[in-house]
C-alpha positions in Angstrom: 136.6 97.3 48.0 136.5 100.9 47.2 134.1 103.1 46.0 134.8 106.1 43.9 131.2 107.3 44.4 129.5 106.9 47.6 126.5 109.2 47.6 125.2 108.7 44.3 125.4 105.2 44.8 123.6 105.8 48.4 121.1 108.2 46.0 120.6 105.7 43.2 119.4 102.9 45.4 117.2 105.0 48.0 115.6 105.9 44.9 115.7 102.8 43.0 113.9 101.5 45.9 111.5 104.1 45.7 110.5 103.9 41.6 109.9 100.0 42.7 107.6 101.0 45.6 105.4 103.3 43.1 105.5 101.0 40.6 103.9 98.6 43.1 101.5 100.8 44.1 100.6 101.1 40.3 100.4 97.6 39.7 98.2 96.9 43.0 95.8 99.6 41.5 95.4 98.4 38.0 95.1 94.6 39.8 92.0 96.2 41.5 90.5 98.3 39.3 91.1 95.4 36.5 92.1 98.5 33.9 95.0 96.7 32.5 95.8 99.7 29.9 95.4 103.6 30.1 94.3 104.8 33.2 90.4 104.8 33.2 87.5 102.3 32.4 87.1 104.6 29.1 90.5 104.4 28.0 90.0 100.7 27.6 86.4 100.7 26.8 86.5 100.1 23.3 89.7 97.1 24.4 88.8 93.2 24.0 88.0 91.9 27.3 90.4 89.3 27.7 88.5 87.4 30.5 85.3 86.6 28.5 87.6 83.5 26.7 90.5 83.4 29.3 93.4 81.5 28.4 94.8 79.0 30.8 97.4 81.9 31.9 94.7 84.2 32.0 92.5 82.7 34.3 95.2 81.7 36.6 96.1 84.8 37.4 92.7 86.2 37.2 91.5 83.4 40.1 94.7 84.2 42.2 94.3 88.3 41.7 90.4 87.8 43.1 91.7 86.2 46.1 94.0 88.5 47.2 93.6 92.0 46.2 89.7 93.7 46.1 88.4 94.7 42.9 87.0 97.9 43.2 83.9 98.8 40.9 84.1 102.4 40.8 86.7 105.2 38.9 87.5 107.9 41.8 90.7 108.8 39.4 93.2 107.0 41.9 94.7 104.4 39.0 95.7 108.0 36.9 97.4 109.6 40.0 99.4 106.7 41.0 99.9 106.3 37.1 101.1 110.2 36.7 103.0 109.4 40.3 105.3 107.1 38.8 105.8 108.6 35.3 106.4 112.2 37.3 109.0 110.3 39.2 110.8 108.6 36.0 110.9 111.9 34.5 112.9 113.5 36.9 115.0 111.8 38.9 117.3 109.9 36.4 118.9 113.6 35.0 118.9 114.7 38.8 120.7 111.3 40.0 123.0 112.4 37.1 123.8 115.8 38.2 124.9 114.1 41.4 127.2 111.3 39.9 128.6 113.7 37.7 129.2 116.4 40.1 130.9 113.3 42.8 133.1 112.3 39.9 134.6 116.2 39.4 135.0 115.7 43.1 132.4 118.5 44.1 132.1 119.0 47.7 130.1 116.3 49.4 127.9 119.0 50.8 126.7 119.0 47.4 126.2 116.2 46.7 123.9 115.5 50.1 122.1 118.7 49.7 121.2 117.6 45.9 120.2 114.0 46.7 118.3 114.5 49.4 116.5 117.4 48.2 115.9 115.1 45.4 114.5 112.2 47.6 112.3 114.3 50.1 110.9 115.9 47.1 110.1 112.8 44.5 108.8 111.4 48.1 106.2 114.6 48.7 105.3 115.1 45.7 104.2 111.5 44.8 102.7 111.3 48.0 101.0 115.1 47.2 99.9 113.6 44.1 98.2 109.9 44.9 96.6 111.3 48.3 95.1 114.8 46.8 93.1 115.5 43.4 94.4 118.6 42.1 96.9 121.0 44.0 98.4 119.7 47.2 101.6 121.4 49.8 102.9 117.8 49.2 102.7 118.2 45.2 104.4 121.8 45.7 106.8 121.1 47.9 108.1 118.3 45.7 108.0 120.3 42.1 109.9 123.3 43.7 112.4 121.1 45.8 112.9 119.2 42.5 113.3 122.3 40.4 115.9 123.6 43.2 117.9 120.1 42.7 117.9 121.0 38.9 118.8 124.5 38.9 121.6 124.0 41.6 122.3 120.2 40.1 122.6 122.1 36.7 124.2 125.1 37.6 127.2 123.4 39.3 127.8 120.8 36.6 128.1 124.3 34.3 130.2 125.5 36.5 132.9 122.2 36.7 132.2 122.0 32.8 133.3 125.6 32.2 136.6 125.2 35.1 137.4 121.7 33.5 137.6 123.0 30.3 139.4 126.4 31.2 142.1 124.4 33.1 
C-alpha cells in the first residue's frame, strides 16, 4: 500500500487526535458546570431548565453524569477558555493542514512540510494549553498565535510560490 502523502497524513491525525482531546475537555466542563449552551451560567439564564421535568433520557444521563464527574457550583470562566480553546483550534488548523497537503502534493521538500506541521502542532498544543491554564495573556498563548501565524505566512507563501511556478511552467 502506498501513500502519496505521508506527512500530512502523519499531520492530520496527530491533530485529529488533538481537536478530539479538546473537545473532551469541553465536554467534561460543560458535564460539570451543567451549562449545556453558551459558555456561562448567564448565557443560559433565561434557558428552560430541562431537569425540573426530566425525560426518561434526561434523567438517565443526568443520574450517570452525577456519579462520575463533579458538578462544580461556581463560574471561574474555565467552560469559556476550553470553549475558545477548541474553537481557536478549528479555526486554524484545517487551512494550515491544507497548506501542508497541498504543498506534499506539488512535491515540496519534505523539510517543509515537517517544519510546517510541526510548527503547527507545537503551537495549536501551547496555545490551547496557554489559553485553558491562564486568564488573559500567557507565553503559552503567544507562543502558539506567532508559531501559528509563522505556519501561515510560510504555509502561504510557498503554496504562492508552487502556484505561480506551476502556472508559469
Amino acid at each position: 500500500m502506498s501513500n502519496p502523502v505521508p506527512i500530512s497524513t502523519l499531520f492530520v491525525g496527530l491533530n485529529g487526535l488533538i481537536a478530539f482531546g479538546l473537545s473532551y475537555i469541553v465536554v467534561m466542563e460543560r458535564t460539570s458546570t451543567r451549562v449545556w449552551h453558551g459558555e456561562t451560567r448567564s448565557d443560559v439564564s433565561n434557558q428552560p431548565n430541562y431537569l425540573e421535568k426530566p425525560g426518561k433520557w434526561a434523567a438517565f444521563i443526568e443520574a450517570y453524569t452525577q456519579k462520575s464527574v463533579a458538578t462544580k457550583d461556581g463560574d471561574d470562566g474555565l467552560l469559556q477558555r476550553k470553549v475558545r480553546a477548541y474553537g481557536n483550534f478549528v479555526e486554524y488548523v484545517p487551512l494550515a493542514l491544507l497548506f501542508i497537503l497541498t504543498l506534499e502534493l506539488m512535491n515540496a521538500q519534505s523539510t517543509l512540510l515537517w517544519l510546517l506541521g510541526s510548527t503547527l502542532t507545537i503551537s495549536r498544543i501551547a496555545h490551547a494549553w496557554g489559553l485553558i491554564r491562564t486568564y488573559g495573556p500567557s507565553p503559552g498563548r503567544a507562543i502558539g498565535f506567532f508559531l501559528t501565524w509563522f505556519a501561515y505566512l510560510v504555509g502561504a507563501g510557498a503554496c504562492l510560490y508552487y502556484g505561480v511556478i506551476g502556472v508559469l511552467t
